[in-house]
N, C-alpha and C positions, 0 to 999 in steps of 0.2 A: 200803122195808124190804128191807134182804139176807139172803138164804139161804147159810150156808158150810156146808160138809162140814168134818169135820176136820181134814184135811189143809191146807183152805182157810183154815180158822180158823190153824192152825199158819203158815203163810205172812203172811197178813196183821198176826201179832204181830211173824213177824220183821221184817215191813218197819216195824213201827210201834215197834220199840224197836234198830233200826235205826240211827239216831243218836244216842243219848240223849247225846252230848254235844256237841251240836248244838241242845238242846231249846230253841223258841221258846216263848211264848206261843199262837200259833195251833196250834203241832202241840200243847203240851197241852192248849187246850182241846179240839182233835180225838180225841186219844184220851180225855179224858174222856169225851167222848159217845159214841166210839166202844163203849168198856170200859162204863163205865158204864149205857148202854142195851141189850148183849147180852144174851141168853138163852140157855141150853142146852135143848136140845126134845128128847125121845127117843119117837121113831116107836110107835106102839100096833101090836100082831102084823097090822094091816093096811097098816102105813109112814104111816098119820096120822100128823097133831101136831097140838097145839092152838097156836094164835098168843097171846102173851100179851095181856092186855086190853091193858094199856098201848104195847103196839106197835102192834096196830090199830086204837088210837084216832090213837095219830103219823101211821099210815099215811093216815088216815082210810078205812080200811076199813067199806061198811057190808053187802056181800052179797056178791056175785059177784067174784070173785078173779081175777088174771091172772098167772102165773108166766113169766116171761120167765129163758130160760137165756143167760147168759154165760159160757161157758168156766166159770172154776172156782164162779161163784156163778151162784145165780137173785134176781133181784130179783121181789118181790112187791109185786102193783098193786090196787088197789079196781080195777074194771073201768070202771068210768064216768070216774075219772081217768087210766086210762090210756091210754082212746078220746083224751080230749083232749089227753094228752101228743102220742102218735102224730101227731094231725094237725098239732098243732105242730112236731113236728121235719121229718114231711112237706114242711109249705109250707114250712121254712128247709131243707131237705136239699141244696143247693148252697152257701150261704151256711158251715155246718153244717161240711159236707166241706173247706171254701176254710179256713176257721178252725183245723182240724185238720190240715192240711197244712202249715201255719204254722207250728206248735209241732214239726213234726216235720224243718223244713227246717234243716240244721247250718248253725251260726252262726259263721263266719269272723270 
């Protein structure tokens, strides 16, 4: 589950109607779910929010939370799947890095 600020939110529409005359199939069904699964949350006088049910059931959230900061968004983790992600990318983190290096080498 992502967490965007407004500004974050304003950014990720523009990249997502971005080309609309370029629209596939795959980017509509992406922003269907993208659009379609959001929420608006507005902070209680102590900056909670409540998470929608239907998000943290997606999420499969069942207790303990993990909020991981990236630059403009936080992603939100149950804590028991996110232990397991970690260790996942952990043991691939050379494989992981080689793969992303890849995508980012210019193509002659």
């Amino acid at each position: 589950m992502v967490l965007v600020g407004e500004d974050g939110w304003e950014k990720l529409m523009g990249r997502l109607t971005a080309n609309m005359g370029h629209v596939t199939q795959t980017v509509r069904d992406t922003d269907r779910f993208i659009l379609g699964s959001a929420f608006e949350v507005t902070p209680d006088p102590q900056g909670r929010v409540v998470i929608p049910e239907i998000l943290s059931k997606y999420a499969h959230i069942k207790n303990d939370v993990i909020f991981l900061g990236l630059g403009d968004r936080a992603e939100i983790w149950d804590k028991t799947l996110w232990r397991k992600r970690e260790e996942h990318v952990t043991a691939n983190s050379v494989k992981l890095m080689e793969e992303m290096a890849k995508e980012d080498r210019p193509r002659g």
